[in-house]
DSSP file (Angstrom, degrees, kcal/mol; ACC not computed):
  #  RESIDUE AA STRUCTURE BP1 BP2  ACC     N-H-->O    O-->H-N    N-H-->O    O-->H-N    TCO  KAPPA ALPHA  PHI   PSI    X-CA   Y-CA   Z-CA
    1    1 A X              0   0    0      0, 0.0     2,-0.5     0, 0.0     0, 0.0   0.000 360.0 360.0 360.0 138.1   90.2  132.2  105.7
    2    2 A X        -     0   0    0      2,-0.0     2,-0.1     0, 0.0     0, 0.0  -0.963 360.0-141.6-130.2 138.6   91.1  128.6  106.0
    3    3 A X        -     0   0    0     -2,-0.5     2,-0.4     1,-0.0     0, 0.0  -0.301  18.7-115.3 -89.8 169.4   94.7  127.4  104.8
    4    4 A X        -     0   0    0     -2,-0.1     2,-0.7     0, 0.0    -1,-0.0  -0.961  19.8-141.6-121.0 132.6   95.3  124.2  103.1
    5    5 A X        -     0   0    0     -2,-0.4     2,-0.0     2,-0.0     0, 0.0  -0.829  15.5-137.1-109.2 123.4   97.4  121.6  104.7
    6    6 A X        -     0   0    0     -2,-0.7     2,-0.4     1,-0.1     0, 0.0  -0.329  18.6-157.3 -47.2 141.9   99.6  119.7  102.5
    7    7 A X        -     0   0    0     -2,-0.0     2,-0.1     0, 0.0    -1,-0.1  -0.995  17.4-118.1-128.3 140.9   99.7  116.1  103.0
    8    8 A X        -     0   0    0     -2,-0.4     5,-0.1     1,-0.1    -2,-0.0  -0.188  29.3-120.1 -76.4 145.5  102.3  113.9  102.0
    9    9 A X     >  -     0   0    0     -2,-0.1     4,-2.9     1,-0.1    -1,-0.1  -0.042  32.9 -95.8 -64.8-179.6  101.6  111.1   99.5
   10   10 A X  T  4 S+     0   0    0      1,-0.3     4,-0.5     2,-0.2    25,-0.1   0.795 123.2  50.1 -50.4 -52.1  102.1  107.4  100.3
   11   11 A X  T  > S+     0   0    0      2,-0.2     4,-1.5     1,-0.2    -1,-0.3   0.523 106.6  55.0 -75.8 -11.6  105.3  107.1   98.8
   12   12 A X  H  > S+     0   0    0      2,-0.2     4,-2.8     3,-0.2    -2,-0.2   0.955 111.1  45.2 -65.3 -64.3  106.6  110.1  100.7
   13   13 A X  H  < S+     0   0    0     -4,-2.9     4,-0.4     1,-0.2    -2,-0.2   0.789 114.6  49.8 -73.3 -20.5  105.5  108.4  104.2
   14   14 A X  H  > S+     0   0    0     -4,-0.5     4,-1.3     1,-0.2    -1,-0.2   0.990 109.1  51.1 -67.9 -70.7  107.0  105.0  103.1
   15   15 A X  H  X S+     0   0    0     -4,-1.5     4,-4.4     2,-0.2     5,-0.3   0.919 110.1  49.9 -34.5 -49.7  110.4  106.5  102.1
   16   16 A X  H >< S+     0   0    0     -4,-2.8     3,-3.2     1,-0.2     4,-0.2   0.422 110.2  49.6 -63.4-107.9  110.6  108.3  105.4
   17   17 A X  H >4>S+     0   0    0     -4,-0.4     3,-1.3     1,-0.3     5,-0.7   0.091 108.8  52.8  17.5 -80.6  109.9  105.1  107.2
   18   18 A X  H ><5S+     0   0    0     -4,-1.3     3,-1.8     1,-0.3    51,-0.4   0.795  99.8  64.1   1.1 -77.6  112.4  103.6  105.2
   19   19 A X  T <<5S+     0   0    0     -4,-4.4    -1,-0.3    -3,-3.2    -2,-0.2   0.846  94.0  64.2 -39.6 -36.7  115.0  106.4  106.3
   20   20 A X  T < 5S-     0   0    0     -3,-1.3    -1,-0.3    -5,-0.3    -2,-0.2   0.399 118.3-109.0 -82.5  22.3  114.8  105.3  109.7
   21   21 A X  T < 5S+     0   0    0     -3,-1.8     2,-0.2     1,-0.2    -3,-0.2   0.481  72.0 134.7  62.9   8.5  116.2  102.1  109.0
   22   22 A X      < -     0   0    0     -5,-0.7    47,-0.4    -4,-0.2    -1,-0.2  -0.456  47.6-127.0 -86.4 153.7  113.1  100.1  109.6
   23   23 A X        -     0   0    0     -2,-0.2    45,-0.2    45,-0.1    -1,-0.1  -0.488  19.6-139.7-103.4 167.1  112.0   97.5  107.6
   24   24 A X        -     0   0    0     43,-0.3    43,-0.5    -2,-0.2     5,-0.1  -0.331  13.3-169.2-149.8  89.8  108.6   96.9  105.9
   25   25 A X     >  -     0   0    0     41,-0.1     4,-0.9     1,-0.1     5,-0.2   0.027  40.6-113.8-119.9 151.0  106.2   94.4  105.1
   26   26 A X  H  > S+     0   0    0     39,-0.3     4,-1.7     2,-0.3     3,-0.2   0.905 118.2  47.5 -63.6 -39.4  103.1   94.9  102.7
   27   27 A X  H  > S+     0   0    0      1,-0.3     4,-1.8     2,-0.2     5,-0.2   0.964 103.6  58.2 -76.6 -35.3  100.8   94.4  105.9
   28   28 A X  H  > S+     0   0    0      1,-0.2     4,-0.5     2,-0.2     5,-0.3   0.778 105.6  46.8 -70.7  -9.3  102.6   96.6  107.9
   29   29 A X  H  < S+     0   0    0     -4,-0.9     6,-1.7     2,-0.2    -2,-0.2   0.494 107.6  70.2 -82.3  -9.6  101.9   99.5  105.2
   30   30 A X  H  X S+     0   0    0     -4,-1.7     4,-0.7     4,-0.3    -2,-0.2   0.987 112.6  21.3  -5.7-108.4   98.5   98.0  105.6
   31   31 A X  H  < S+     0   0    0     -4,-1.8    -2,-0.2     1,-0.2    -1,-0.1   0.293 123.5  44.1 -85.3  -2.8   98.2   99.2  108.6
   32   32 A X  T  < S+     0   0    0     -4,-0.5    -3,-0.2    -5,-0.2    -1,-0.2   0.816 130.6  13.1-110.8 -56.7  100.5  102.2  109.5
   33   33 A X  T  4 S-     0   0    0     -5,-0.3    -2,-0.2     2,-0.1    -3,-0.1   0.203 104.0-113.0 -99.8  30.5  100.0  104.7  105.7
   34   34 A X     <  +     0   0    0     -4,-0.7     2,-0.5     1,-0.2    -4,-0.3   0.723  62.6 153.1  50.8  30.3   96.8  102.7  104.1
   35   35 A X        -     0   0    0     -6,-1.7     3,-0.4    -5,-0.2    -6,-0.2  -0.861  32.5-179.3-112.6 142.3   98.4  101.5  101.6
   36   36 A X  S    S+     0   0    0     -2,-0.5     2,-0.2     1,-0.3    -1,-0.1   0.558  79.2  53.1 -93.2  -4.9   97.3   98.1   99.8
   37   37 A X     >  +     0   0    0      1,-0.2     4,-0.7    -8,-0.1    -1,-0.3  -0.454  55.8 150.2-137.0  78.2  100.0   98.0   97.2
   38   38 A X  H >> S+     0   0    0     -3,-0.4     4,-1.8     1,-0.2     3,-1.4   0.904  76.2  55.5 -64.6 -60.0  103.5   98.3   98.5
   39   39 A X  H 3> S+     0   0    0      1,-0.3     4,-2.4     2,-0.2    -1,-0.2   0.904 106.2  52.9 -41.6 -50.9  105.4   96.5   96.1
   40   40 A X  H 3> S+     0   0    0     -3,-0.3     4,-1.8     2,-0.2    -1,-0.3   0.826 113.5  49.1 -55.8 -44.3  103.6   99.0   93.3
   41   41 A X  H XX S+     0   0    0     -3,-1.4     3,-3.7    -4,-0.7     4,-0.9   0.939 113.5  54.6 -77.6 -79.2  105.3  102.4   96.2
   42   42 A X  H 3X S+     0   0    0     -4,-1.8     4,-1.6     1,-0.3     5,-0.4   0.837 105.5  43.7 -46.1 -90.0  108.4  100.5   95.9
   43   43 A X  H 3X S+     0   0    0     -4,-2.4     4,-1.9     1,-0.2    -1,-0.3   0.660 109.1  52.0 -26.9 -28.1  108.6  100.5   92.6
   44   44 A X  H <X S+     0   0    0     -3,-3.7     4,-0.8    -4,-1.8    -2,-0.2   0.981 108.6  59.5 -67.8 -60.3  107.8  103.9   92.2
   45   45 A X  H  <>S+     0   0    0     -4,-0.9     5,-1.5     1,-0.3     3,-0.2   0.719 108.1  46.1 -11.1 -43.9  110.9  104.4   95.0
   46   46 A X  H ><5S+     0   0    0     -4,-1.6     3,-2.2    -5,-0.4     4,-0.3   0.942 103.7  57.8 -89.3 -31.8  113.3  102.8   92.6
   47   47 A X  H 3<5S+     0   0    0     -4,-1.9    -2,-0.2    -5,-0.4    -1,-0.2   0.561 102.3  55.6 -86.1  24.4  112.4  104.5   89.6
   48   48 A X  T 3<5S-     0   0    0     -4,-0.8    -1,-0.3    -3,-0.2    -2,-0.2   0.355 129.8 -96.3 -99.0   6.4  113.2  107.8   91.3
   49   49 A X  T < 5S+     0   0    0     -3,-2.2    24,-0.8     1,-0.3     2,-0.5   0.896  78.7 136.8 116.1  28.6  116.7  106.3   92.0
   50   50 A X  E   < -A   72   0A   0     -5,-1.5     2,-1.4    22,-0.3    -1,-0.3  -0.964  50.5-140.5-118.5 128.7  116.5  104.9   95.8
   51   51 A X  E     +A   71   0A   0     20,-2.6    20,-0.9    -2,-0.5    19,-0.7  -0.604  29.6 179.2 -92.7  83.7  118.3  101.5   95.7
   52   52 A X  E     -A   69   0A   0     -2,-1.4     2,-0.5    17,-0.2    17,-0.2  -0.682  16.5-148.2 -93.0 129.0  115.6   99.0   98.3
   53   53 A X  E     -A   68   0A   0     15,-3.8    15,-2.3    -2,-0.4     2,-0.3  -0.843  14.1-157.9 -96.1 146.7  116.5   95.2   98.9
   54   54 A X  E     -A   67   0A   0     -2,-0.5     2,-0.3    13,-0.2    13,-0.2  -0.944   6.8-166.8-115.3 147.5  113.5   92.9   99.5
   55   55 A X  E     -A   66   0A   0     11,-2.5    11,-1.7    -2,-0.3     9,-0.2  -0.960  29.1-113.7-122.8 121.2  113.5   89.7  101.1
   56   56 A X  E     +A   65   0A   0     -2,-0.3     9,-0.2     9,-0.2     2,-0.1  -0.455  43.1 174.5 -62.6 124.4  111.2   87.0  101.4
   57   57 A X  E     -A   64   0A   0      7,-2.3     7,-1.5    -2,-0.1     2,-0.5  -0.588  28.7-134.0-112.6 171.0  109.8   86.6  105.5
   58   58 A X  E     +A   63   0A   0      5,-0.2     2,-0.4    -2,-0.1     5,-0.3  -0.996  27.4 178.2-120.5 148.8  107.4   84.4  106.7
   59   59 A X  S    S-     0   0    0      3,-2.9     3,-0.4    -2,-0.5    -2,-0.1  -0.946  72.9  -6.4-140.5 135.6  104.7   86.2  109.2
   60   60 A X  S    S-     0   0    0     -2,-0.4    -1,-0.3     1,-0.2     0, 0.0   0.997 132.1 -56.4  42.2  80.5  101.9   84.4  110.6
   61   61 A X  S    S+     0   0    0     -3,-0.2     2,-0.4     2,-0.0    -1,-0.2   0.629 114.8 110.9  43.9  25.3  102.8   81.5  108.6
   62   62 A X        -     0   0    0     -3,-0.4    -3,-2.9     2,-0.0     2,-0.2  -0.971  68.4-127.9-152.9 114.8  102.6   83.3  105.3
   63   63 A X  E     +A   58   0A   0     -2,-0.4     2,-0.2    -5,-0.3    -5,-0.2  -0.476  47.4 156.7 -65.7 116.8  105.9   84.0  103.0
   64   64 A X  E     -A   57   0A   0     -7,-1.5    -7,-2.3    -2,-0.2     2,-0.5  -0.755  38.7-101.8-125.4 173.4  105.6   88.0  102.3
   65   65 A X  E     -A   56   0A   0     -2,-0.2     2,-0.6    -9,-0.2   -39,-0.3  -0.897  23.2-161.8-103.3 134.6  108.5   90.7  101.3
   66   66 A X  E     -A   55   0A   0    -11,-1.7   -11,-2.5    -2,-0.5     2,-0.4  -0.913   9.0-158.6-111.2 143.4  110.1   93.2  103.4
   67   67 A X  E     -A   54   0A   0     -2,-0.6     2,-0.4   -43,-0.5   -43,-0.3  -0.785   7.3-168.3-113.8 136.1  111.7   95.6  102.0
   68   68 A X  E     -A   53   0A   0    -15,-2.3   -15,-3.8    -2,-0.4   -45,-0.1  -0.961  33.6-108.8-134.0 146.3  114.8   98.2  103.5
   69   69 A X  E     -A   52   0A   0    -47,-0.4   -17,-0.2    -2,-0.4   -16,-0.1  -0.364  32.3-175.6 -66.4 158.0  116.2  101.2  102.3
   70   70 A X  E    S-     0   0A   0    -19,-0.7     2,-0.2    -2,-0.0   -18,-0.2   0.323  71.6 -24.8 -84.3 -82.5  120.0  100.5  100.9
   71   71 A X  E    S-A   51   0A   0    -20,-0.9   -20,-2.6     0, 0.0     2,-1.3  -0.812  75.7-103.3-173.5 126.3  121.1  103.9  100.0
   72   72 A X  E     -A   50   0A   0    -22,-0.2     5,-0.6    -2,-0.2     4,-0.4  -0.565  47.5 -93.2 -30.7  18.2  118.8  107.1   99.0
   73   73 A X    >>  -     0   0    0     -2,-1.3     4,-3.3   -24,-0.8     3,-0.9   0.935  43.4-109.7  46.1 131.6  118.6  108.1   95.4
   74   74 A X  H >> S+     0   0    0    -25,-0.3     4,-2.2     1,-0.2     3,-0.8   0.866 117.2  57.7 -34.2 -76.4  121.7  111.1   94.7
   75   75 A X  H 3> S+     0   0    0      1,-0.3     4,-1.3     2,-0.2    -1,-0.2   0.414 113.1  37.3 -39.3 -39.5  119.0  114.0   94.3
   76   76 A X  H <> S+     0   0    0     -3,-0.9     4,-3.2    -4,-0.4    -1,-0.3   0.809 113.0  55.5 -89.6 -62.2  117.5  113.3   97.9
   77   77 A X  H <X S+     0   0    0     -4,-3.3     4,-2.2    -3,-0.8    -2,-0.2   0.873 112.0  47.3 -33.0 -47.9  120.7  112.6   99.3
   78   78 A X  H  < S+     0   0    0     -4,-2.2     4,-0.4    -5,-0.4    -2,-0.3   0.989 114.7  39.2 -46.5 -70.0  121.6  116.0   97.9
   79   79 A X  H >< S+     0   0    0     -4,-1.3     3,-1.0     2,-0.2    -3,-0.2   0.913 115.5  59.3 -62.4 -48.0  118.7  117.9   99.1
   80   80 A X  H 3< S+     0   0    0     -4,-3.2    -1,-0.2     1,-0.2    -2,-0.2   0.902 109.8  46.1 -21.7 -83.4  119.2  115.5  102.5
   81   81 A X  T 3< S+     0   0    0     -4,-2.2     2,-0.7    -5,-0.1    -1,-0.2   0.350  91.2  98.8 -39.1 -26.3  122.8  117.0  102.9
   82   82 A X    <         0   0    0     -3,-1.0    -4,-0.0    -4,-0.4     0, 0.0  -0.748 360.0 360.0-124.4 137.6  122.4  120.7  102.4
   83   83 A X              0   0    0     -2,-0.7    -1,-0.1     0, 0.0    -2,-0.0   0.153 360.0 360.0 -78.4 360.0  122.2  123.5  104.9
């Protein structure tokens, strides 16, 4: 009998990331979850209620955004928070 192992979606692995206080650049999600469209995870991120600043960086000579967590969406915070 062979189990099935869940794996967490894109936006899942970003958000954690995120949690740890790290910042993120569309090439670094490139390369660390395989995702090509960050801005597109962010946006899904805010409209479940998690408040991310972006900034314009430049890396290797090329103006990108990185984006950092703020503060968590209530519901998550919730769930975060209880025993």
């Amino acid at each position: 009998m062979q189990h099935e192992v869940k794996q967490e979606s894109q936006t899942q692995r970003i958000l954690n990331h995120l949690i740890t206080g790290q910042t993120l650049t569309p090439l670094e999600a490139l390369k660390n979850f395989g995702c090509f469209r960050l801005g597109a995870r962010i946006w899904d991120l805010k409209a479940d209620g998690h408040k991310i600043d972006s900034k314009n960086v430049v890396v290797n000579g090329k103006h990108v955004a990185e984006y950092r967590l703020i503060e968590l969406s209530k519901r998550v915070a919730k769930a975060v928070n209880e025993p």
